[in-house]
C-alpha positions in Angstrom: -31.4 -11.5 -88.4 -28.7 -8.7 -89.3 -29.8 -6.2 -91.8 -26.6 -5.5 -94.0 -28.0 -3.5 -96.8 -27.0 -0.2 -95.4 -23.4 0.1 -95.8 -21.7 0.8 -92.2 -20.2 3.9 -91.5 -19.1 4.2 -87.8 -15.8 3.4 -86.6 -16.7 -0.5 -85.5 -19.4 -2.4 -87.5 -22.5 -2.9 -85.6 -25.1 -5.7 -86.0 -28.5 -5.6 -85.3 -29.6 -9.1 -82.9 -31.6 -10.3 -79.6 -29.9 -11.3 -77.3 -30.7 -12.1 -73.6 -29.2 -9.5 -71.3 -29.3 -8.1 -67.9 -27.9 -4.2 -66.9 -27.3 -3.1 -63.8 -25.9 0.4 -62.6 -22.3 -0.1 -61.2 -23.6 2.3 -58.7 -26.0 0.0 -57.2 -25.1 -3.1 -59.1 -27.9 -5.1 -56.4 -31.0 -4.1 -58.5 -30.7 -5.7 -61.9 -33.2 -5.2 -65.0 -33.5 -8.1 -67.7 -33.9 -7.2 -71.2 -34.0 -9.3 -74.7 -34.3 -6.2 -76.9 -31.0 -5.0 -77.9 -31.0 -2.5 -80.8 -27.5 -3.0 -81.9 -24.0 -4.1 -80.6 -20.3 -3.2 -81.7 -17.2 -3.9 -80.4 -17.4 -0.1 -78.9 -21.2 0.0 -77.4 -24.8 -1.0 -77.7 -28.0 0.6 -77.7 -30.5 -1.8 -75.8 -33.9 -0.8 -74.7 -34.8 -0.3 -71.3 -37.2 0.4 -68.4 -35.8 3.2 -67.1 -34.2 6.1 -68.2 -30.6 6.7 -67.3 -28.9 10.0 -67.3 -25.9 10.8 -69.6 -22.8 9.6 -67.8 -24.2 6.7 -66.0 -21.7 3.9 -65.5 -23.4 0.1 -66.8 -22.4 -3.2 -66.3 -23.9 -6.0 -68.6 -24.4 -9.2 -68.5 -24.6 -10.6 -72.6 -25.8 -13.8 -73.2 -25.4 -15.0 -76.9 -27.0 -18.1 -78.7 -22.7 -19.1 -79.5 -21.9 -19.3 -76.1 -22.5 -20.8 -73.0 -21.5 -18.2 -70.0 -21.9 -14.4 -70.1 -19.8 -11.7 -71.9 -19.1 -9.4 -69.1 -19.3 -5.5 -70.3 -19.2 -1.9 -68.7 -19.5 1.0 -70.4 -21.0 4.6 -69.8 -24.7 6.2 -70.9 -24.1 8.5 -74.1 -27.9 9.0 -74.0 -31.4 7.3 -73.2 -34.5 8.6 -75.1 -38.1 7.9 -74.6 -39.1 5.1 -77.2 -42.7 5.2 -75.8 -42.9 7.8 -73.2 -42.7 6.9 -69.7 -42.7 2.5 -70.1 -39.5 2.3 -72.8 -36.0 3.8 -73.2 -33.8 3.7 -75.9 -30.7 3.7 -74.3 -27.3 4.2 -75.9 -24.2 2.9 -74.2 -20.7 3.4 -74.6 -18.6 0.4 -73.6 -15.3 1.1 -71.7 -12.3 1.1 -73.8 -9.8 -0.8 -71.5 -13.1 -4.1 -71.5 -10.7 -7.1 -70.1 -9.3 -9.0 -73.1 -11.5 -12.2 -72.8 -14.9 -10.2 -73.3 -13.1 -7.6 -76.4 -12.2 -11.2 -77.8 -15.3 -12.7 -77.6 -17.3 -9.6 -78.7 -15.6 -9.2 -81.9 -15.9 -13.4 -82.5 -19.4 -12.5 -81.5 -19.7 -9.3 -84.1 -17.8 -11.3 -87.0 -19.9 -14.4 -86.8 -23.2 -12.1 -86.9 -21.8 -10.1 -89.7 -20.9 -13.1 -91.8 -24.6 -14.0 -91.8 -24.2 -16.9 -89.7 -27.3 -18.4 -87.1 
């Protein structure tokens, strides 16, 4: 569930869920990594946990499934920074999403946001 009793400063509203995911680099988008802990998403990044750490710069895709919809929201962005959560086994990894994302995902990622922020399941 979203936690909304911090008031939100940054410049797009973030909302703290799990959702199902998988992130790939667009270098080698072959090797794929699932992962359902996503710290927060806005309509301008995420920070998700991962496996691996991946250096500042690195280009993403992502694959978002949400529990409101039935295909993927299709997302790249670039790596701001990815910190050791536990040292060596989990990354907290900070993501940047690209600004010119093609219209259907910014549409559904702000439907996506707004419905989360709203309180709704």
């Amino acid at each position: 569930m979203s936690d909304h009793s911090h008031p939100e400063k940054r410049k797009h509203p973030r909302i703290n869920e799990h959702f199902i995911l998988t992130y790939f680099d667009l270098n080698d988008p072959m090797v794929r990594h699932n992962s359902s802990q996503l710290k927060n998403i806005s309509v301008g990044g995420m920070c998700l946990v991962t496996s691996k750490p991946f250096s500042v710069g690195t280009r993403l895709g992502i694959e978002l499934k949400t529990p409101i919809l039935s295909e993927f929201i299709h997302l790249k962005g670039t790596v701001l920074e990815s910190k050791d959560k536990i040292k060596g086994i989990i990354y907290e990894t900070r993501v940047q999403f690209d600004e010119n994302l093609p219209l259907p995902s910014q549409t559904v990622l702000k439907k996506l946001i707004e419905h989360f922020r709203q309180g709704k399941p």
